[in-house]
Each structure stands twice: as structure tokens, then as C-alpha cells.
N, CA, C and O of each residue as an XYZ file, in Angstrom:
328
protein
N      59.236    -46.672     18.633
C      59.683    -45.844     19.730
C      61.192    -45.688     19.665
O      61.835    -46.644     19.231
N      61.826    -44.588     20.048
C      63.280    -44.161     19.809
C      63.654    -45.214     21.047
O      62.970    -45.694     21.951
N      64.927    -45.337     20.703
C      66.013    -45.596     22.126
C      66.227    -44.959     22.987
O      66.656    -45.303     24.088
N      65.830    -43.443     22.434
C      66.690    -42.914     23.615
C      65.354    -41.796     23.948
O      65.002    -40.766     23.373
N      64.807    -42.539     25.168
C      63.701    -41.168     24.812
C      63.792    -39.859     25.338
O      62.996    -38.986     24.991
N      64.653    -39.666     26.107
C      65.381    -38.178     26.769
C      65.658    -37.532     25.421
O      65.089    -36.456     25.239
N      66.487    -38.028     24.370
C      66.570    -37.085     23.405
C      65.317    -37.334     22.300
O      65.595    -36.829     21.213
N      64.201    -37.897     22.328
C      63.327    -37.769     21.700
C      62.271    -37.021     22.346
O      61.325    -36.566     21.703
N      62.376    -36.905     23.366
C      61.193    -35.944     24.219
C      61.581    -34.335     23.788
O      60.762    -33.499     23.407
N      63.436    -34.073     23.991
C      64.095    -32.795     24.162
C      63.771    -32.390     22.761
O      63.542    -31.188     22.624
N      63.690    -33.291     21.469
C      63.132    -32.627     20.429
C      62.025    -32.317     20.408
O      61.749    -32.149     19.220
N      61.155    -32.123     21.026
C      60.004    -31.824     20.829
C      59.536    -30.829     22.354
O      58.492    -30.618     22.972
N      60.824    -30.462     22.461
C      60.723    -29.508     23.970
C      59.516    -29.705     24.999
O      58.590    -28.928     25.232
N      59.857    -31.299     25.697
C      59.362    -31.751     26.594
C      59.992    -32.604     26.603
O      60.530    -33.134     25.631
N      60.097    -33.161     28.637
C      60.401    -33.518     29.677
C      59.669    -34.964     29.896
O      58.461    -34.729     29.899
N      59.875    -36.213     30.062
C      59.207    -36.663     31.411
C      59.593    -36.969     32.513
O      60.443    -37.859     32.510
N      59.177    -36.408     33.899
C      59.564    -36.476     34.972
C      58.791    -37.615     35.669
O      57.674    -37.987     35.312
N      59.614    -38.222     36.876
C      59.007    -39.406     37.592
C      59.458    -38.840     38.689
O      60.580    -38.336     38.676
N      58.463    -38.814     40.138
C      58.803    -38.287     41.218
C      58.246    -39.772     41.886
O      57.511    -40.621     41.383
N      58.902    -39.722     43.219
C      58.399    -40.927     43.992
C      58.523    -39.936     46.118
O      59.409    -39.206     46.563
N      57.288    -40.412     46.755
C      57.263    -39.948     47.848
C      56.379    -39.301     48.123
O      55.398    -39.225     47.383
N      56.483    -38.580     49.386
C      54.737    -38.445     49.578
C      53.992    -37.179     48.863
O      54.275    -35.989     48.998
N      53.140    -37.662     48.205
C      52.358    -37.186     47.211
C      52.635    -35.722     47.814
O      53.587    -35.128     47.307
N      51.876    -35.020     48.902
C      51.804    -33.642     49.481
C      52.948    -33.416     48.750
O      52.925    -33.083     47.565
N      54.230    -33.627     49.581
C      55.805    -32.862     49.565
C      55.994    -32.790     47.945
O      56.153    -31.669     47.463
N      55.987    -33.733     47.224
C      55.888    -33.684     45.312
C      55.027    -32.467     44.976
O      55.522    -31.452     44.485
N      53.380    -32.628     45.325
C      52.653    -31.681     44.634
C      53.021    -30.273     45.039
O      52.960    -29.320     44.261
N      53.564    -30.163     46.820
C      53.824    -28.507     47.097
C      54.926    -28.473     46.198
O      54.841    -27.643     45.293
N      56.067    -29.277     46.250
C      57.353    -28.822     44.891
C      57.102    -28.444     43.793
O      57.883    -27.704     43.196
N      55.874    -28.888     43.224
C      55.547    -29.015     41.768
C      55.112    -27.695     41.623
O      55.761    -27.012     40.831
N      53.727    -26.926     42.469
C      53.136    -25.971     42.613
C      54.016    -24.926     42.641
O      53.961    -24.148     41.690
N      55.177    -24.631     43.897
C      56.207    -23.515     43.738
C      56.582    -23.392     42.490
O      56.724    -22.339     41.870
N      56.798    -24.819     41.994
C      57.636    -24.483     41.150
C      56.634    -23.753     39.382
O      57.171    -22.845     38.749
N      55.714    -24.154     39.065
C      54.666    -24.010     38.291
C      54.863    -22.436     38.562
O      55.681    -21.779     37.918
N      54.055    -21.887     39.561
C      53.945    -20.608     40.209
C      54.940    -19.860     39.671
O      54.793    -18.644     39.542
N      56.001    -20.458     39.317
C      57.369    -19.282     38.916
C      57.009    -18.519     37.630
O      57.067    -17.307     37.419
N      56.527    -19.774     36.618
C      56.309    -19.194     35.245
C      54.194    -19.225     34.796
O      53.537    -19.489     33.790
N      53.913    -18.845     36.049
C      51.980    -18.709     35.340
C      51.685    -18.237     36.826
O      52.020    -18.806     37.865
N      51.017    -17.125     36.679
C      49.730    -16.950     37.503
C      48.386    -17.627     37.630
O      47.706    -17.787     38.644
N      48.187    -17.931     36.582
C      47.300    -18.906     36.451
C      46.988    -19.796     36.093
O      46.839    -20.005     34.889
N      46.778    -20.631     36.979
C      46.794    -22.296     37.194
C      46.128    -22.882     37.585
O      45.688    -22.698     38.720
N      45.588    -24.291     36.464
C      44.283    -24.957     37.065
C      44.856    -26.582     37.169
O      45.736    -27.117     36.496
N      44.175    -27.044     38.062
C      44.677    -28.107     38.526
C      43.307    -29.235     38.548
O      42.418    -28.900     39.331
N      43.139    -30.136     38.001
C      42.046    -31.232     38.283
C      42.708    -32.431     38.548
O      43.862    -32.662     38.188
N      41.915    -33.284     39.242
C      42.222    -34.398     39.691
C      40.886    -35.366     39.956
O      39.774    -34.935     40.263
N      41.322    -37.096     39.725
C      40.132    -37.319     40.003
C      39.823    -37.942     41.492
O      40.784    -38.665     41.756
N      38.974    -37.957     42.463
C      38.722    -38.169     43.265
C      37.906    -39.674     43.409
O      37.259    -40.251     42.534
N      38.159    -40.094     44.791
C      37.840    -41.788     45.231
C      37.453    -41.271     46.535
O      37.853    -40.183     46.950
N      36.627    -42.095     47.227
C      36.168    -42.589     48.780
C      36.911    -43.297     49.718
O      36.525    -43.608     50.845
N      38.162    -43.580     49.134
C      39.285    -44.839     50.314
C      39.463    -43.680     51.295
O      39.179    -42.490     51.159
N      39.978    -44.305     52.262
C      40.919    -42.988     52.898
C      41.825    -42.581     53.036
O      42.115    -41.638     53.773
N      43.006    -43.660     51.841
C      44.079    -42.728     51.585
C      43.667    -41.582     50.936
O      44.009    -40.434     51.220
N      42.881    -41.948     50.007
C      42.427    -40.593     48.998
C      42.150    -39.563     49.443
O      42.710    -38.503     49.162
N      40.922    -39.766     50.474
C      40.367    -38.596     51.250
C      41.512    -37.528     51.596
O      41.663    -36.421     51.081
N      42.172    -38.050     52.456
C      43.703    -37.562     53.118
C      44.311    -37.514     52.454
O      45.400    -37.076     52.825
N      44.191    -37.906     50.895
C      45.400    -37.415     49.943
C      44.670    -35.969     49.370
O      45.212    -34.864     49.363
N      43.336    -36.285     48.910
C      42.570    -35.237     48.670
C      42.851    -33.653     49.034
O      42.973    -32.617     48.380
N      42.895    -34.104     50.747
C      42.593    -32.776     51.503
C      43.986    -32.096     51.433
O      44.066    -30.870     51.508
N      44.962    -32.791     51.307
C      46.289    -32.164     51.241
C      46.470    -31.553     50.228
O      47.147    -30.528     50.304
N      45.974    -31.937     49.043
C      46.287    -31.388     47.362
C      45.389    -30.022     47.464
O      45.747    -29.011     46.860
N      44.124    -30.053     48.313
C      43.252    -28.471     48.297
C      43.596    -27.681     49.137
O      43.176    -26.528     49.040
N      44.650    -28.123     50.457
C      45.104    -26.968     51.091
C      45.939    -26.346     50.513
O      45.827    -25.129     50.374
N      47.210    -27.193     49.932
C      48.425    -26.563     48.797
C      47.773    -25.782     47.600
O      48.407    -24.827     47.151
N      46.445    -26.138     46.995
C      45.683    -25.413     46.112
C      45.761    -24.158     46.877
O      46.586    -23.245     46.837
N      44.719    -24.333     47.573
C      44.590    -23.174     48.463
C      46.032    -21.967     49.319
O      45.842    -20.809     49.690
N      46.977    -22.531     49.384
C      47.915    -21.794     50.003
C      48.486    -21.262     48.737
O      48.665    -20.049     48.842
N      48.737    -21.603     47.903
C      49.306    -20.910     46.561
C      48.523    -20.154     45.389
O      48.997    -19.828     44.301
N      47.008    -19.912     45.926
C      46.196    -19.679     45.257
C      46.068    -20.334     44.062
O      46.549    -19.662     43.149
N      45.496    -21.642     43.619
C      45.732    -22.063     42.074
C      44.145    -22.925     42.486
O      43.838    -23.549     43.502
N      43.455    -22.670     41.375
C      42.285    -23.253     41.074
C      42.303    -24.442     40.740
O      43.028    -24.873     39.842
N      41.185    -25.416     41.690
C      41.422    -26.986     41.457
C      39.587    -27.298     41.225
O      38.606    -26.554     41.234
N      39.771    -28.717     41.036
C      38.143    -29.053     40.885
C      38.773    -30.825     40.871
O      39.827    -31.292     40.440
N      37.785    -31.359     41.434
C      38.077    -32.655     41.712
C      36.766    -33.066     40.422
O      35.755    -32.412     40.165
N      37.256    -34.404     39.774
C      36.421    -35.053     39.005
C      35.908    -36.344     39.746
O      36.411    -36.618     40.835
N      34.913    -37.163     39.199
C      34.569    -38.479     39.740
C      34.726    -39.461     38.474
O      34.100    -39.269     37.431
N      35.490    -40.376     38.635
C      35.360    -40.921     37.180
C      34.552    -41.934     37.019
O      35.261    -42.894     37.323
N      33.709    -42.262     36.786
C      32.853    -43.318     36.321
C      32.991    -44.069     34.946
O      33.024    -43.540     33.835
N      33.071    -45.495     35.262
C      32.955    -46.610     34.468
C      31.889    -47.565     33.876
O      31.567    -48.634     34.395
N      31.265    -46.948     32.481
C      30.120    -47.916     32.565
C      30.346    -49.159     31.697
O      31.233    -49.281     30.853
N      29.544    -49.938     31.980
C      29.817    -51.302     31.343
C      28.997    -51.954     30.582
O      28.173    -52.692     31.122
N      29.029    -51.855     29.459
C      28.254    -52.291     28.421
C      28.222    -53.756     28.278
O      29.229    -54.298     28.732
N      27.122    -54.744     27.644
C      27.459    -56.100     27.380
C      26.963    -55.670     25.721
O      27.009    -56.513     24.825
């Protein structure tokens, strides 16, 4: 792995970004900002039963929904072999 990975990412014309805070306010930033350069935009995510999730859930499909961008929630399942 390089030292410096800002200039090992920029060669290869990509970014990594770290956002911290509440998920909504990040994903509506992210979405405007996406929206600038694509009309069309798909978004998946995977989905849980807690109720942060739920309530994190419902916030990520209204911002879907207010910016028009197509989402689909996944379920991820873990199976366990012996």
C-alpha cells in the first residue's frame, strides 16, 4: 500500500471520502450533489429490522423519492455452513 493514499487514489482518478453525521443530512448532500452530473441514478442499500434502521430506512426513500433517483433495498443473508 502507498503512503500517501490521496495521491495514489488521484492517480487513478478517484476520491475517498469519509462523512460523519446524520446519515439523512450526508445522503440528501450526496444526492444533490450526484444529481448535478447523471439523471440517472440507482441507489441500493441493505436493509435490517432495528429501529434505527427502519427510521434510517424511511429517510433514505423519501430523499430517493424527492430527487427522483431509483432505490431498492436488499436483505442480506448469512448462511452458515459446518
Amino acid at each position: 500500500m502507498p503512503s500517501n493514499l490521496f495521491n495514489y487514489l488521484h492517480k487513478y482518478n478517484s476520491y475517498l471520502r469519509l462523512y460523519f453525521g446524520k446519515v439523512s443530512k450526508i445522503i440528501n448532500k450526496l444526492l444533490k450533489w450526484i444529481k448535478q452530473y447523471s439523471d440517472e441514478i440507482y441507489l441500493s442499500f441493505n436493509s435490517d429490522f432495528s429501529k434505527y434502521a427502519t427510521k434510517r430506512d424511511k429517510e433514505i426513500e423519501s430523499l430517493c423519492i424527492k430527487y427522483n433517483i431509483n432505490f431498492f433495498k436488499t436483505w442480506c443473508h448469512i448462511i452458515y455452513t459446518e
